[in-house]
mmCIF file of the N, C-alpha and C atoms, coordinates in Angstrom:
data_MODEL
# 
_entry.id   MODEL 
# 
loop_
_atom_site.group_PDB 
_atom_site.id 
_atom_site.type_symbol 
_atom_site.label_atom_id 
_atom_site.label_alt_id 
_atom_site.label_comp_id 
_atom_site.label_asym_id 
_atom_site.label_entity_id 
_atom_site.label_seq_id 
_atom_site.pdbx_PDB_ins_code 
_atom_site.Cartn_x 
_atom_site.Cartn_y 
_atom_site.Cartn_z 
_atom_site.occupancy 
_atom_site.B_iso_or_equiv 
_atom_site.pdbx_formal_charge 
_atom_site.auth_seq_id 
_atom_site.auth_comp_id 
_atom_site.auth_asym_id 
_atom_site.auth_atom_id 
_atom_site.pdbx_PDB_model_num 
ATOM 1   N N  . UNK A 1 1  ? 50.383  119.727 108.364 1.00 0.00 ? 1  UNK A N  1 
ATOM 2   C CA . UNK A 1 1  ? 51.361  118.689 108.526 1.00 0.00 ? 1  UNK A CA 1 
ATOM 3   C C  . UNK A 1 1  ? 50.642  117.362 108.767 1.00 0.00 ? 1  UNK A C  1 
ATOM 4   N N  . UNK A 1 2  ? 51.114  116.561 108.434 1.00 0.00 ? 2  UNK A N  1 
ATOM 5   C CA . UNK A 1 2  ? 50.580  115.038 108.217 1.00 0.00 ? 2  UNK A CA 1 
ATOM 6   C C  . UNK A 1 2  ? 51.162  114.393 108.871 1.00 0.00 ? 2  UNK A C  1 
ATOM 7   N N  . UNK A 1 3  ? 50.816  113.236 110.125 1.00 0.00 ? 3  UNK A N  1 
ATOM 8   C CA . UNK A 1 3  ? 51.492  112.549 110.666 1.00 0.00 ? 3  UNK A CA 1 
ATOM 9   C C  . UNK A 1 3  ? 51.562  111.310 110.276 1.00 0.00 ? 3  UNK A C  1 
ATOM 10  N N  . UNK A 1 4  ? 52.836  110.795 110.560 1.00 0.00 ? 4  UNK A N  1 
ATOM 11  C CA . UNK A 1 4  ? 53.212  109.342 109.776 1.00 0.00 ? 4  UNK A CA 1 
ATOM 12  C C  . UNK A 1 4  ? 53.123  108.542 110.176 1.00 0.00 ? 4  UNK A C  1 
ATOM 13  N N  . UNK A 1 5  ? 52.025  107.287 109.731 1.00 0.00 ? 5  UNK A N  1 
ATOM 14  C CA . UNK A 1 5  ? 51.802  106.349 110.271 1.00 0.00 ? 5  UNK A CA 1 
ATOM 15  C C  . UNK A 1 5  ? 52.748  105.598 110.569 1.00 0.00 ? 5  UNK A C  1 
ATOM 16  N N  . UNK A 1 6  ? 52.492  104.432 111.354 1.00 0.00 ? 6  UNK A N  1 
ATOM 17  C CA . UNK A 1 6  ? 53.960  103.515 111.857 1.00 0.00 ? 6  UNK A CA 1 
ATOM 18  C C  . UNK A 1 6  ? 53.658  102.170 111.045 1.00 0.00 ? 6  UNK A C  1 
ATOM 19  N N  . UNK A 1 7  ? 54.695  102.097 110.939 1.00 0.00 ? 7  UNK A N  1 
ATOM 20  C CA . UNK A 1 7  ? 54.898  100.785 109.306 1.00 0.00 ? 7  UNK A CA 1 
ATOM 21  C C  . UNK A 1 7  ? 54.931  99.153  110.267 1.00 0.00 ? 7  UNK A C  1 
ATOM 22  N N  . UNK A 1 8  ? 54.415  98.690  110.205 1.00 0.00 ? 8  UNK A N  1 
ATOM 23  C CA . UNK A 1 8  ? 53.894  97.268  110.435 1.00 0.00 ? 8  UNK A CA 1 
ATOM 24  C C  . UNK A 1 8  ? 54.607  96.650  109.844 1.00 0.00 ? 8  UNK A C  1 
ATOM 25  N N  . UNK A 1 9  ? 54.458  95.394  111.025 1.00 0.00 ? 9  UNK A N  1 
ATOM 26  C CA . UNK A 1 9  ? 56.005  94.484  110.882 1.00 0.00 ? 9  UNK A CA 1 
ATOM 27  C C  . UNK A 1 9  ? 55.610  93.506  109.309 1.00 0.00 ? 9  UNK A C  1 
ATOM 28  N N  . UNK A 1 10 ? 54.282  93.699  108.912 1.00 0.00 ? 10 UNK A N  1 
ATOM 29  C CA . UNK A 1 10 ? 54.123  92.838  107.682 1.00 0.00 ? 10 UNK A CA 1 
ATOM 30  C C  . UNK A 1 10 ? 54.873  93.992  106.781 1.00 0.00 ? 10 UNK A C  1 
ATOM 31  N N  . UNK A 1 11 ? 54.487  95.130  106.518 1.00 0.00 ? 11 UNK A N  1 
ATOM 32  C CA . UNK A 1 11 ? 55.186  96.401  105.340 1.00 0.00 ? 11 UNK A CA 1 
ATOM 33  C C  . UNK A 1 11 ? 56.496  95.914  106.059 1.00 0.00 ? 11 UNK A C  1 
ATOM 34  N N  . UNK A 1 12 ? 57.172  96.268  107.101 1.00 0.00 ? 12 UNK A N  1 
ATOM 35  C CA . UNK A 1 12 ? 58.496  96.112  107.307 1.00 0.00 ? 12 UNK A CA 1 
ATOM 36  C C  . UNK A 1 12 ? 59.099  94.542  106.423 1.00 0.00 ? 12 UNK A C  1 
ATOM 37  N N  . UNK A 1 13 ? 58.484  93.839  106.883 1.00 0.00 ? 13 UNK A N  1 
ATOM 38  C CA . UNK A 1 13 ? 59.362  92.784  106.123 1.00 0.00 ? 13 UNK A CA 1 
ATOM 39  C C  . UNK A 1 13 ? 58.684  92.527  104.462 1.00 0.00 ? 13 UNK A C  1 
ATOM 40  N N  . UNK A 1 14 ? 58.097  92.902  104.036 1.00 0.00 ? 14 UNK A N  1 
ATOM 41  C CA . UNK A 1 14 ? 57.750  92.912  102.273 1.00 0.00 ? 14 UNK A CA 1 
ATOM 42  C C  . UNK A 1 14 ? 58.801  93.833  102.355 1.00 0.00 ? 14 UNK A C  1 
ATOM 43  N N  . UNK A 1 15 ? 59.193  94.883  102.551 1.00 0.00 ? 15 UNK A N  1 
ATOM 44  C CA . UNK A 1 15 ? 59.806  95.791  102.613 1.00 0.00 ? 15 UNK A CA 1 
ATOM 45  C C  . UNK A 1 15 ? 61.632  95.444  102.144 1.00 0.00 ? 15 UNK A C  1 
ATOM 46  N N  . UNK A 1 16 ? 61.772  94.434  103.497 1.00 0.00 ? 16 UNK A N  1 
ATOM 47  C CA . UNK A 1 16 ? 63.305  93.971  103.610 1.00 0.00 ? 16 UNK A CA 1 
ATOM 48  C C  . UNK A 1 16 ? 63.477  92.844  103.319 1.00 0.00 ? 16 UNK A C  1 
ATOM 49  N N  . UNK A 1 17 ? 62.235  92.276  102.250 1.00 0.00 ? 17 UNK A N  1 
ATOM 50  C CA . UNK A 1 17 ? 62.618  90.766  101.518 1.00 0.00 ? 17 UNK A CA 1 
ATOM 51  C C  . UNK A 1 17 ? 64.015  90.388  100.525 1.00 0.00 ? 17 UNK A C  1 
ATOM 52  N N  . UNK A 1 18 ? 64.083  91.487  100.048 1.00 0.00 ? 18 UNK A N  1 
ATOM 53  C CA . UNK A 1 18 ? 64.712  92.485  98.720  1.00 0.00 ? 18 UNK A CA 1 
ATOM 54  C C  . UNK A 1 18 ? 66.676  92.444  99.525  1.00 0.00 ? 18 UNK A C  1 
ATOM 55  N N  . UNK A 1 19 ? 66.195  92.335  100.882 1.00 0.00 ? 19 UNK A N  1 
ATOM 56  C CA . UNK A 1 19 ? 67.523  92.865  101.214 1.00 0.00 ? 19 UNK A CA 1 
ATOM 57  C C  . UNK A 1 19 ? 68.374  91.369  101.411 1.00 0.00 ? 19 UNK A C  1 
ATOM 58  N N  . UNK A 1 20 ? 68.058  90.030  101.157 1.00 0.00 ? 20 UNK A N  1 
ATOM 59  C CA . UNK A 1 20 ? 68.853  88.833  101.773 1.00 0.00 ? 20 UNK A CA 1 
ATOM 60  C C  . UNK A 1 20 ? 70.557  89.336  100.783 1.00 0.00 ? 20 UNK A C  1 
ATOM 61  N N  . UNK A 1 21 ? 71.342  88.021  100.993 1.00 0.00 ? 21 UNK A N  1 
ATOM 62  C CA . UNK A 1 21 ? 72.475  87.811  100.281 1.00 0.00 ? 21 UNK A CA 1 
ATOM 63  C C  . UNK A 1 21 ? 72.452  87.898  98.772  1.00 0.00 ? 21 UNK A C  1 
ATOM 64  N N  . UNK A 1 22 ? 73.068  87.573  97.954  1.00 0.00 ? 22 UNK A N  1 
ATOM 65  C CA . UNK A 1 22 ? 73.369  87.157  96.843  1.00 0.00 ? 22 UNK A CA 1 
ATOM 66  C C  . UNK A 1 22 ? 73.857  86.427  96.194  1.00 0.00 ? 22 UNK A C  1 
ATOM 67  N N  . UNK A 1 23 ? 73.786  85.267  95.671  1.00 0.00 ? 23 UNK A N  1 
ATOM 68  C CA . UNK A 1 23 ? 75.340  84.576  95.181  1.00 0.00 ? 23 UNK A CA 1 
ATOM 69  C C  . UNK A 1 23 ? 76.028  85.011  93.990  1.00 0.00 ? 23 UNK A C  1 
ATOM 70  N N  . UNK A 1 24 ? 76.951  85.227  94.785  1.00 0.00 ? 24 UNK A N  1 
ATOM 71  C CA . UNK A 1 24 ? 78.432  85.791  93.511  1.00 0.00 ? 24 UNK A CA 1 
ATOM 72  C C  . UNK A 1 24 ? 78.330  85.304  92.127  1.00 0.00 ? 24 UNK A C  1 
ATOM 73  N N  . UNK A 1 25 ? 78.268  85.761  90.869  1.00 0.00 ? 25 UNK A N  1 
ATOM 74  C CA . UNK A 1 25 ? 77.773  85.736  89.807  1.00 0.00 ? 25 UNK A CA 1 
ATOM 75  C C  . UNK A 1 25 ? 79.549  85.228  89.436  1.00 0.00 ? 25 UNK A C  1 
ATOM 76  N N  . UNK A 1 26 ? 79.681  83.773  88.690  1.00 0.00 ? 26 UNK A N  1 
ATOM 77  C CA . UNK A 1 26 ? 81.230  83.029  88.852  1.00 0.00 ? 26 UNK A CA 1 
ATOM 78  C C  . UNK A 1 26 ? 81.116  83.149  87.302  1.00 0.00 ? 26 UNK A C  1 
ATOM 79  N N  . UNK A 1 27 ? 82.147  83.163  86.637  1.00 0.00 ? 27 UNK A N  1 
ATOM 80  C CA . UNK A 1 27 ? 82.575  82.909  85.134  1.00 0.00 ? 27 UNK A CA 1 
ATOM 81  C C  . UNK A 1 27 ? 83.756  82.491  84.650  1.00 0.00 ? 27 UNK A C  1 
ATOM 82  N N  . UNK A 1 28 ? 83.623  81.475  83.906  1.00 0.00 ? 28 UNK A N  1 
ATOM 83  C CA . UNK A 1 28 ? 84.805  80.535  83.648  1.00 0.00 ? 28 UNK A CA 1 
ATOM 84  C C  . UNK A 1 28 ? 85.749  81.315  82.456  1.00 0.00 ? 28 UNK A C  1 
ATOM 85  N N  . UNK A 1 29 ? 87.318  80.687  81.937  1.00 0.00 ? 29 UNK A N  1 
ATOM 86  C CA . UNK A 1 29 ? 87.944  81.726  81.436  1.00 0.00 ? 29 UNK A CA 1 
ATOM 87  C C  . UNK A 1 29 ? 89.103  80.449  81.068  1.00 0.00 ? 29 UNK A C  1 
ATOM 88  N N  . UNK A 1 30 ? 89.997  80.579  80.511  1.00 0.00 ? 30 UNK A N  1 
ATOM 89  C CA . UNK A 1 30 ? 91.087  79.865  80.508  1.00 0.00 ? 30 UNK A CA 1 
ATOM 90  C C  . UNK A 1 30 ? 91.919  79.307  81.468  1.00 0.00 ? 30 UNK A C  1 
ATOM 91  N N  . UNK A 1 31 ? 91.798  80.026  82.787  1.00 0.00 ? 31 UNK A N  1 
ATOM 92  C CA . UNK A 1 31 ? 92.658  80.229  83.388  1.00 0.00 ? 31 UNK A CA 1 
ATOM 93  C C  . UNK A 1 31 ? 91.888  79.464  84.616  1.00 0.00 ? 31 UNK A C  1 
ATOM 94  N N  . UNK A 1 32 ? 90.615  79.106  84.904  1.00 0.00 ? 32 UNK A N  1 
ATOM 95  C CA . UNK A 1 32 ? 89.758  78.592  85.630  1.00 0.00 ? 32 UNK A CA 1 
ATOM 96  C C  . UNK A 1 32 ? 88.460  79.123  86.018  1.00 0.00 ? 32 UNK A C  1 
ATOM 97  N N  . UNK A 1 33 ? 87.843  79.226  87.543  1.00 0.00 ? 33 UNK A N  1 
ATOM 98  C CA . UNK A 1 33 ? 86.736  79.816  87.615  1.00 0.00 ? 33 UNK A CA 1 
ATOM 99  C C  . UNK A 1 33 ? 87.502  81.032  88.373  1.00 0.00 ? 33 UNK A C  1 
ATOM 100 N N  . UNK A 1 34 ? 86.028  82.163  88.067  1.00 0.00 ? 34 UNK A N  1 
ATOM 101 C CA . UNK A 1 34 ? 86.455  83.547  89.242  1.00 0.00 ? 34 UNK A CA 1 
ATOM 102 C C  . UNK A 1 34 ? 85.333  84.429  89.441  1.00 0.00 ? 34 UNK A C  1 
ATOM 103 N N  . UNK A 1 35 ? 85.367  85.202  90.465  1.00 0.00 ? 35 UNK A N  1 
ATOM 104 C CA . UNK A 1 35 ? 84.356  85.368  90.646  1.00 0.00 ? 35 UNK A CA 1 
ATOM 105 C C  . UNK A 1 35 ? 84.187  87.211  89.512  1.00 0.00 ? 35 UNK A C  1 
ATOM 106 N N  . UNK A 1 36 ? 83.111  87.294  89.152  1.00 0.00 ? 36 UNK A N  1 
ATOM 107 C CA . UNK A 1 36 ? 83.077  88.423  87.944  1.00 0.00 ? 36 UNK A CA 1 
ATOM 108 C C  . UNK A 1 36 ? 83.509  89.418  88.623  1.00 0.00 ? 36 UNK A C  1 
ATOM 109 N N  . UNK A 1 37 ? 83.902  90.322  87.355  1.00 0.00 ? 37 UNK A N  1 
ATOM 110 C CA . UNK A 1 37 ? 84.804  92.483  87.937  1.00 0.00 ? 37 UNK A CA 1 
ATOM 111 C C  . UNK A 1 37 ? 85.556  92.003  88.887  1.00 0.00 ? 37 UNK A C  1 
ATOM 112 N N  . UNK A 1 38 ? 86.459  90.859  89.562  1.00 0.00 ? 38 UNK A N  1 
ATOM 113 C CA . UNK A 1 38 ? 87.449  90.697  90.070  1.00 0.00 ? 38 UNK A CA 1 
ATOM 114 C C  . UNK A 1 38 ? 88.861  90.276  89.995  1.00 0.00 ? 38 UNK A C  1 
ATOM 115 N N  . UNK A 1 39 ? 89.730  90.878  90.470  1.00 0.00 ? 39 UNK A N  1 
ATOM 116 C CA . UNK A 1 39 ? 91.159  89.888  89.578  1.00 0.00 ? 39 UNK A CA 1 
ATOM 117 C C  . UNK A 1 39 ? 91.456  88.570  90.783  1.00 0.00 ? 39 UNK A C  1 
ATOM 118 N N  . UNK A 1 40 ? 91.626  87.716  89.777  1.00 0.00 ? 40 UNK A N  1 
ATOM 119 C CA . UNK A 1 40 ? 91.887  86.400  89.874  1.00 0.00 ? 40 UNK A CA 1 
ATOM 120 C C  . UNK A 1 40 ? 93.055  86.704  90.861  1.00 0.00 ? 40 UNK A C  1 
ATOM 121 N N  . UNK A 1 41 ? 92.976  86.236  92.458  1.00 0.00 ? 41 UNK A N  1 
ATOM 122 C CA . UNK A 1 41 ? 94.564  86.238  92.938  1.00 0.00 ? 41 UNK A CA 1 
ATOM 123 C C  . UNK A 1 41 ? 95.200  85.025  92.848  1.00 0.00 ? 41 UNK A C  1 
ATOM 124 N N  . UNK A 1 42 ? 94.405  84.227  92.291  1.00 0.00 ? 42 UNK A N  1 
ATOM 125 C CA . UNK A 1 42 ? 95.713  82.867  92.049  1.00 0.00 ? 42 UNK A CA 1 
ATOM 126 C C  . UNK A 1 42 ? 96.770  83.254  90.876  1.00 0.00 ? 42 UNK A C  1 
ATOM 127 N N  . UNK A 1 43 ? 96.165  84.303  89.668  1.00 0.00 ? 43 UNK A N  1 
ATOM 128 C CA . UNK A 1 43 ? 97.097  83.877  88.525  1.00 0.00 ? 43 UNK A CA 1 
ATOM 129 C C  . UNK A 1 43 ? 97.250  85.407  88.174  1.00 0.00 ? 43 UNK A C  1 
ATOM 130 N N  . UNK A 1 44 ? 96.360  86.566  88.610  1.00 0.00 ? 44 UNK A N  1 
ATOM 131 C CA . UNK A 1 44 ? 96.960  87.805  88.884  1.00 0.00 ? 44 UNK A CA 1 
ATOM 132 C C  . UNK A 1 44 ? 96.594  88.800  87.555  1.00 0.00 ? 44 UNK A C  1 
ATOM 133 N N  . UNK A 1 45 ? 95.334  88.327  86.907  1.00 0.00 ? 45 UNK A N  1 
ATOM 134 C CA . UNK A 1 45 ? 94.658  88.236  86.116  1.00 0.00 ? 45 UNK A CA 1 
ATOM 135 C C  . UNK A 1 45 ? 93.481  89.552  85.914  1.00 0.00 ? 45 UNK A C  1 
ATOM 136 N N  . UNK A 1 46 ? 93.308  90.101  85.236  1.00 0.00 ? 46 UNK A N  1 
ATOM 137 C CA . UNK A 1 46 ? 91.826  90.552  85.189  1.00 0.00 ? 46 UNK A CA 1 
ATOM 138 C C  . UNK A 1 46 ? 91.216  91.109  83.851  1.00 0.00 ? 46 UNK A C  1 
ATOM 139 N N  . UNK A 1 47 ? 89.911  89.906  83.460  1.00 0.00 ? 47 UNK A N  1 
ATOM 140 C CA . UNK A 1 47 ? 90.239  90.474  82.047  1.00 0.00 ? 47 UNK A CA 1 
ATOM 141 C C  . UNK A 1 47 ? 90.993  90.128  80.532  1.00 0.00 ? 47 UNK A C  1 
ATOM 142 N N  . UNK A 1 48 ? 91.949  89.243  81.239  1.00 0.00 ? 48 UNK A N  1 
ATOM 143 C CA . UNK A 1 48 ? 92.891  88.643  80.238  1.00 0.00 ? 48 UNK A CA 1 
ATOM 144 C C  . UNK A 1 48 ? 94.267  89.533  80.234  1.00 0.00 ? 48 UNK A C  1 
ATOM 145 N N  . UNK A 1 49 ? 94.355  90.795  81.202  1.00 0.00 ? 49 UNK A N  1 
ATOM 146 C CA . UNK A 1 49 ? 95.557  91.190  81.426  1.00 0.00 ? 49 UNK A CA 1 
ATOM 147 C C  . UNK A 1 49 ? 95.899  91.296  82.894  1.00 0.00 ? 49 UNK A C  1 
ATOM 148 N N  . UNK A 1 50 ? 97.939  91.103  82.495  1.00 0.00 ? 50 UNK A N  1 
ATOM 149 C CA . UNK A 1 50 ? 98.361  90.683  83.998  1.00 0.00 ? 50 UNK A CA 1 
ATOM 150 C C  . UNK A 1 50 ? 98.395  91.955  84.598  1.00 0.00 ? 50 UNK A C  1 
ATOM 151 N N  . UNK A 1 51 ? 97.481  91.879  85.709  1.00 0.00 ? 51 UNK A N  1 
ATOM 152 C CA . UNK A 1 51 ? 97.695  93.161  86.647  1.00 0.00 ? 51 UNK A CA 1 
ATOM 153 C C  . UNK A 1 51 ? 98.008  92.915  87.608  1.00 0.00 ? 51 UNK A C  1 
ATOM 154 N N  . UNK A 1 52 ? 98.464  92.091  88.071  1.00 0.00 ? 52 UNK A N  1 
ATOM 155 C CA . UNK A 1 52 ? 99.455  91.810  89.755  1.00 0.00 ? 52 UNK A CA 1 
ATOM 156 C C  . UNK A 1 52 ? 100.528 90.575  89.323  1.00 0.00 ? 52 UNK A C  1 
ATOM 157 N N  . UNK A 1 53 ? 101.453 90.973  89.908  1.00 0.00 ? 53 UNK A N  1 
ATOM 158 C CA . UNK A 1 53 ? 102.773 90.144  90.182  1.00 0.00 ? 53 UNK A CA 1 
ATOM 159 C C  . UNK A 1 53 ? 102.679 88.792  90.827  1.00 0.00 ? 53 UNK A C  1 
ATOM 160 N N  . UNK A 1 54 ? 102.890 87.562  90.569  1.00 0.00 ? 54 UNK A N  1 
ATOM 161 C CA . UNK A 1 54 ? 102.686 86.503  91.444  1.00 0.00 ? 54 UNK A CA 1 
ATOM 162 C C  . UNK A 1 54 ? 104.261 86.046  91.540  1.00 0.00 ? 54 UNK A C  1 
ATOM 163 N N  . UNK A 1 55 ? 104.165 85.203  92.665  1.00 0.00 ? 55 UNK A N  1 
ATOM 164 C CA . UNK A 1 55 ? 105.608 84.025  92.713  1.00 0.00 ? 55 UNK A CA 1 
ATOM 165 C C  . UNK A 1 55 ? 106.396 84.171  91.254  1.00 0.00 ? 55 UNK A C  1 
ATOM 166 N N  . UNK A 1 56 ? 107.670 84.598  90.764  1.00 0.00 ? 56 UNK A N  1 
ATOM 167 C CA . UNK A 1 56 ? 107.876 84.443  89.477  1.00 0.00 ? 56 UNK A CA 1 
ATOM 168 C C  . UNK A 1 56 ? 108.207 82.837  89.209  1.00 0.00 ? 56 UNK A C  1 
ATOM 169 N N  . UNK A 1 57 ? 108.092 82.703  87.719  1.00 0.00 ? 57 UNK A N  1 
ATOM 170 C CA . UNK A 1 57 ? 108.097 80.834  87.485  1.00 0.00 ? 57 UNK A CA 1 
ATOM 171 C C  . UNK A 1 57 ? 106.841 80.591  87.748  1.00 0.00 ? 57 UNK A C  1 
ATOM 172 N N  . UNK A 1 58 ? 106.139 81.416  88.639  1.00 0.00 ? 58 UNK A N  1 
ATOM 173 C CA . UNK A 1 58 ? 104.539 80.147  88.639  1.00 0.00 ? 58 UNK A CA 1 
ATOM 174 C C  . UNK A 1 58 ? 103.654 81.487  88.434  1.00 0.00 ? 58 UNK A C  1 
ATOM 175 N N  . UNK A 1 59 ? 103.524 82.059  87.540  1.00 0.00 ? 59 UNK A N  1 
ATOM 176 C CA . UNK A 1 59 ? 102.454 82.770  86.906  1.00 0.00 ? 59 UNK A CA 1 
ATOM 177 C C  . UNK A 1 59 ? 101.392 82.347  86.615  1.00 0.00 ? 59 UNK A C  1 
ATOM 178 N N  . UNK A 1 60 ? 100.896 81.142  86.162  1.00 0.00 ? 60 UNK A N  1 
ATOM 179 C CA . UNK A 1 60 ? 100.133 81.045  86.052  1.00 0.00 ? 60 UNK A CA 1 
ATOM 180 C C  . UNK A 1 60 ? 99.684  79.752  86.879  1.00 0.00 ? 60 UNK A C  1 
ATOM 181 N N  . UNK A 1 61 ? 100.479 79.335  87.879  1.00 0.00 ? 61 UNK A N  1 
ATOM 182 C CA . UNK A 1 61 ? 100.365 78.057  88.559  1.00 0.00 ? 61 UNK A CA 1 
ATOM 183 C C  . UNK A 1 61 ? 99.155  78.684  89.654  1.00 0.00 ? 61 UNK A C  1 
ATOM 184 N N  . UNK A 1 62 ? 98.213  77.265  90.031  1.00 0.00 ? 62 UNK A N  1 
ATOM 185 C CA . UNK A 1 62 ? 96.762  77.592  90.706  1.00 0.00 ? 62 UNK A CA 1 
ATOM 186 C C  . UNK A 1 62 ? 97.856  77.587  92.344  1.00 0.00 ? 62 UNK A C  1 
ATOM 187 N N  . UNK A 1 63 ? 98.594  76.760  92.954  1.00 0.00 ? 63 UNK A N  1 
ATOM 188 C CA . UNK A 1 63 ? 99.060  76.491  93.830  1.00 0.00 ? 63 UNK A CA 1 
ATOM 189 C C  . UNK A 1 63 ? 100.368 77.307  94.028  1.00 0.00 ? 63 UNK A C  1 
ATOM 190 N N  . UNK A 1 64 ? 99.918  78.372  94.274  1.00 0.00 ? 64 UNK A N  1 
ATOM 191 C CA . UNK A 1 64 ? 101.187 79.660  94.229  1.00 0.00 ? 64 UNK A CA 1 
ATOM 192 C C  . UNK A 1 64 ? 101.025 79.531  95.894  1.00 0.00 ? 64 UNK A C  1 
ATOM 193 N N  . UNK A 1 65 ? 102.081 79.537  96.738  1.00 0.00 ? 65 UNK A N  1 
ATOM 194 C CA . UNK A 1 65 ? 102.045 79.831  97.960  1.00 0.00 ? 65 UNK A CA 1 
ATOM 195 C C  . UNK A 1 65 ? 102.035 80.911  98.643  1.00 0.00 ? 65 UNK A C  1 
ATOM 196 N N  . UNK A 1 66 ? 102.627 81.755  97.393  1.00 0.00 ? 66 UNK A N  1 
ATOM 197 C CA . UNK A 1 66 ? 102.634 83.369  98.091  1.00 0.00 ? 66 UNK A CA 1 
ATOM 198 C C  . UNK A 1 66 ? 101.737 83.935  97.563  1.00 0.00 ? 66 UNK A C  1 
ATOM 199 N N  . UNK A 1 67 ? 101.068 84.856  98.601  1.00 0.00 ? 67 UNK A N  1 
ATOM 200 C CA . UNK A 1 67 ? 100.008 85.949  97.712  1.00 0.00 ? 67 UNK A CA 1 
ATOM 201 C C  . UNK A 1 67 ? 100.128 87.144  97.257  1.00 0.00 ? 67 UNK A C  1 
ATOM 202 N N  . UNK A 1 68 ? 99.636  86.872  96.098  1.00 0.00 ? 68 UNK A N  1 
ATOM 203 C CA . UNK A 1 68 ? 100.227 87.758  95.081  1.00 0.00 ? 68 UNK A CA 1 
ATOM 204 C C  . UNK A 1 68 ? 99.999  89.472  95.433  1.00 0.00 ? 68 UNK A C  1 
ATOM 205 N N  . UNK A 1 69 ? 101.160 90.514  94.804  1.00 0.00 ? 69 UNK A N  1 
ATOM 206 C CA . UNK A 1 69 ? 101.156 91.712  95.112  1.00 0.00 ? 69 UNK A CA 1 
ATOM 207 C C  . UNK A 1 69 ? 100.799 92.686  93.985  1.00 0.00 ? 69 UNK A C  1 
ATOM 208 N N  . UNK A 1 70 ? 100.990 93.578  94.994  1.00 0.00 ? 70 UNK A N  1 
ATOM 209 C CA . UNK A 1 70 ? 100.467 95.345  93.803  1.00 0.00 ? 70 UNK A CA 1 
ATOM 210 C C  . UNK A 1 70 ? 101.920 95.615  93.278  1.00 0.00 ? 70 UNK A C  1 
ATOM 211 N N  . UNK A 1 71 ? 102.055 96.731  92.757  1.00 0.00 ? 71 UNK A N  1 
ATOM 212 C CA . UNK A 1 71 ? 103.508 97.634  92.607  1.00 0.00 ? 71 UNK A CA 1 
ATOM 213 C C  . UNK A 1 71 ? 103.156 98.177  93.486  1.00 0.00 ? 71 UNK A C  1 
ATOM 214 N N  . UNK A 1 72 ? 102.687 98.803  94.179  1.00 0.00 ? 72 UNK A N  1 
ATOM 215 C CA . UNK A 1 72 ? 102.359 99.905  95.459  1.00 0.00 ? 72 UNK A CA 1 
ATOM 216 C C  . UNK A 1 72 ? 102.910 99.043  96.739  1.00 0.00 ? 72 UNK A C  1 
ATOM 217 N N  . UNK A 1 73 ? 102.501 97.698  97.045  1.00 0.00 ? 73 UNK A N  1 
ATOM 218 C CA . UNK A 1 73 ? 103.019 96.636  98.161  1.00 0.00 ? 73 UNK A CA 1 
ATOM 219 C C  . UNK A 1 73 ? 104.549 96.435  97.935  1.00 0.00 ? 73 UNK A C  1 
ATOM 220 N N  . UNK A 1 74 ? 104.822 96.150  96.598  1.00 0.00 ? 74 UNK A N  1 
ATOM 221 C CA . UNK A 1 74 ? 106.420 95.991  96.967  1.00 0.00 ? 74 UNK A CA 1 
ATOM 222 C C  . UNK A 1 74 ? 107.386 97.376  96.898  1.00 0.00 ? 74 UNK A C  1 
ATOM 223 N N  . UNK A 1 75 ? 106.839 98.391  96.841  1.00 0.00 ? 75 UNK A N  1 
ATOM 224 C CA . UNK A 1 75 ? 107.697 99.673  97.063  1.00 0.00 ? 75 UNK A CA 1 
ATOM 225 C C  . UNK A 1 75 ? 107.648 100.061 97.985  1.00 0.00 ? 75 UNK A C  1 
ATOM 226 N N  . UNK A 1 76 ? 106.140 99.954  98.966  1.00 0.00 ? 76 UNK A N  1 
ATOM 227 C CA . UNK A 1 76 ? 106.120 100.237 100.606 1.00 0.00 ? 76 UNK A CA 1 
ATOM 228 C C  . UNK A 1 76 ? 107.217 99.078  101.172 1.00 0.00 ? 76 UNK A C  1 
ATOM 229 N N  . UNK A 1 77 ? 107.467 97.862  100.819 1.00 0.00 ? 77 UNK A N  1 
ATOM 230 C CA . UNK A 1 77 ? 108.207 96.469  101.688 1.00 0.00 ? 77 UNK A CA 1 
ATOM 231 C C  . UNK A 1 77 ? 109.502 97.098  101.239 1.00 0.00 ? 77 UNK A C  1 
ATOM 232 N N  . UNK A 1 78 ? 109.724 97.635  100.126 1.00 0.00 ? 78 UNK A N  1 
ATOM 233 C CA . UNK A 1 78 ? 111.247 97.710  99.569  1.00 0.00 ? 78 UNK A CA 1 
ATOM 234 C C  . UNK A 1 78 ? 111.882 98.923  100.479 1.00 0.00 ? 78 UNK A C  1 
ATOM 235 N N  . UNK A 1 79 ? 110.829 99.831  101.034 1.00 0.00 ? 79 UNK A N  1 
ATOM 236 C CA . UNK A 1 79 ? 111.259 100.819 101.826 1.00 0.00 ? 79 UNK A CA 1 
ATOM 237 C C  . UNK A 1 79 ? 111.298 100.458 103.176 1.00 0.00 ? 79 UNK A C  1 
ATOM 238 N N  . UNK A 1 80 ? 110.468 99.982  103.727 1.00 0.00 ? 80 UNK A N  1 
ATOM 239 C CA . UNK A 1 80 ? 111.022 99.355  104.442 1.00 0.00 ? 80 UNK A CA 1 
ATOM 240 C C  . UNK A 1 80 ? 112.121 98.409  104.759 1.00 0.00 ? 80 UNK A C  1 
ATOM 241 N N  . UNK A 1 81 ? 112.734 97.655  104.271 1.00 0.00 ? 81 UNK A N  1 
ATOM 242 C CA . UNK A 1 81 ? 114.146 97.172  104.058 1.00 0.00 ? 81 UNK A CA 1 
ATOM 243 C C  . UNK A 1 81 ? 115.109 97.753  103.767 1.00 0.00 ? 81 UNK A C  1 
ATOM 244 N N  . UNK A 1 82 ? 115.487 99.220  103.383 1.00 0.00 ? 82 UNK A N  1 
ATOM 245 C CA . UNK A 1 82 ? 115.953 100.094 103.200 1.00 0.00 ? 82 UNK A CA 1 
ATOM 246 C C  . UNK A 1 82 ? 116.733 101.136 104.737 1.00 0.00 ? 82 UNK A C  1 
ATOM 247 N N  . UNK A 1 83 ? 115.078 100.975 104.939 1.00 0.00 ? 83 UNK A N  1 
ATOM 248 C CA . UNK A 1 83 ? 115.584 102.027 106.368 1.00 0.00 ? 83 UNK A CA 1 
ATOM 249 C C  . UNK A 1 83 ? 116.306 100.808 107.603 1.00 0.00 ? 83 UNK A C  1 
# 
């Protein structure tokens, strides 16, 4: 059996240089900027198809006040109003 040396704070940090932040990789589209593999929650977007519901009348408006939903969010709210 081989015992393991102890890793030095120089190996430790070459080590965890690799690990800082990233900046979000942004791509522009018709519709404005967004950040990439994400849907747009201003306009409900992903891709070029609508996959979330916004304010109706402002589909595609940047200044939507409400934030936009799933089908799964408004059937849990609709049940709730129910009971």
């Amino acid at each position: 059996m081989v015992v393991r040396m102890r890793s030095t704070r120089a190996h430790t940090g070459k080590r965890r240089s690799h690990h800082r932040a990233e900046i979000p990789h942004i791509s522009k589209d018709q519709d404005g900027v967004h950040i990439r593999h994400r849907v747009d929650p201003k306009v409900g977007k992903y891709r070029g198809k609508q996959v979330l519901k916004t304010e109706e009348g402002n589909t595609n408006s940047t200044n939507s006040t409400k934030a936009p939903t799933t089908e799964r969010e408004e059937n849990i709210s609709s049940e709730k109003e129910s009971k």
